[in-house]
C-alpha positions in Angstrom: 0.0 0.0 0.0 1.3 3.9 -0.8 0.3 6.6 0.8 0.6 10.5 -0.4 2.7 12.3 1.0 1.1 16.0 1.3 4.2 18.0 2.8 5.9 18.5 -0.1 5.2 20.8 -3.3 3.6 20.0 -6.1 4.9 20.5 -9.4 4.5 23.7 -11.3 5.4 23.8 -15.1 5.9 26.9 -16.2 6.0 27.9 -20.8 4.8 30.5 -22.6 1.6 30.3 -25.4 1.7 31.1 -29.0 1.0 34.8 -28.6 4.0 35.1 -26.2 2.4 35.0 -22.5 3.8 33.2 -20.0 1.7 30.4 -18.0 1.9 27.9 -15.3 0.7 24.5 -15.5 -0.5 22.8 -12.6 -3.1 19.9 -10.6 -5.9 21.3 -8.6 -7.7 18.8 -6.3 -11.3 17.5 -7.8 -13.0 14.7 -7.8 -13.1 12.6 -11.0 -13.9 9.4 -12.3 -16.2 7.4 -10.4 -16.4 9.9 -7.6 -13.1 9.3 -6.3 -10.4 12.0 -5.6 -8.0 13.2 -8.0 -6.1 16.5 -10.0 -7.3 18.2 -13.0 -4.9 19.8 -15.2 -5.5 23.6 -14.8 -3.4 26.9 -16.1 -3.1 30.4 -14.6 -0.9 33.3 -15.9 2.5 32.9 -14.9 2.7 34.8 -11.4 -0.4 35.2 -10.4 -1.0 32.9 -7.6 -4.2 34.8 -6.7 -6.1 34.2 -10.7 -8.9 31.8 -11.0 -6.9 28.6 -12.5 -8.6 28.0 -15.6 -9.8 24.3 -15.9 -8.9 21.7 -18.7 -10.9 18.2 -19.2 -7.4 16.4 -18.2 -7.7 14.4 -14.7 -5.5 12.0 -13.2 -5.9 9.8 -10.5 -3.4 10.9 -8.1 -1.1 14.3 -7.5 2.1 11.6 -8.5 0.5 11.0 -11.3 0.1 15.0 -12.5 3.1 15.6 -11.0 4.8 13.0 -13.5 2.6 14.5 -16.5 3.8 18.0 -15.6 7.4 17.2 -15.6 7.3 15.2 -19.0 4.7 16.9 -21.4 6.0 18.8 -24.3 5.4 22.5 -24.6 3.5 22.3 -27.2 1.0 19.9 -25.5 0.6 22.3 -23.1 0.2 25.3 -25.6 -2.6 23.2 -27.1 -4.1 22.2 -23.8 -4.6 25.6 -22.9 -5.9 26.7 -26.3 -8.9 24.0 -25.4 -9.2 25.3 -21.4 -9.6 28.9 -23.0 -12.0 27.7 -25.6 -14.4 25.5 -23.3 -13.7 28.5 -20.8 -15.0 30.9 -23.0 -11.8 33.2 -22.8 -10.6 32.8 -26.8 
């Protein structure tokens, strides 16, 4: 059995869009599939810890999990996930 260990950071991945702004990329505690905890991938503007984080329709099933995501995506999977956020969001 593993446990989580809460006491440490989470990871923050930090790039910039195609128009040249800079974002972070992190996991936000929600619950997910079949009603269980999880992370969903969300985005703020690089910074600006007190922003709304912006929602995608990426969940994983633990903050390891994320955490693993964030640290091996490509840039341009993140560009493109936050083109989608934005576009579901409303904020184009």
């Amino acid at each position: 059995m593993t446990s989580e260990t809460t006491d440490r950071p989470h990871v923050i991945r930090s790039f910039v869009d195609a128009t040249g702004a800079s974002w972070d990329a992190f996991g936000i505690d929600e619950i997910v599939a079949h009603g269980k905890p999880g992370v969903r991938l969300a985005f703020r503007p690089d910074g600006s810890t007190s922003a709304e984080p912006l929602p995608s329709r990426v969940t994983f099933n633990s903050h390891e999990a994320a955490d693993f995501a964030l640290r091996t995506v490509g840039e341009k999977e993140l560009r493109r996930r936050l083109a989608l956020a934005q576009a579901q969001g409303g904020a184009v």
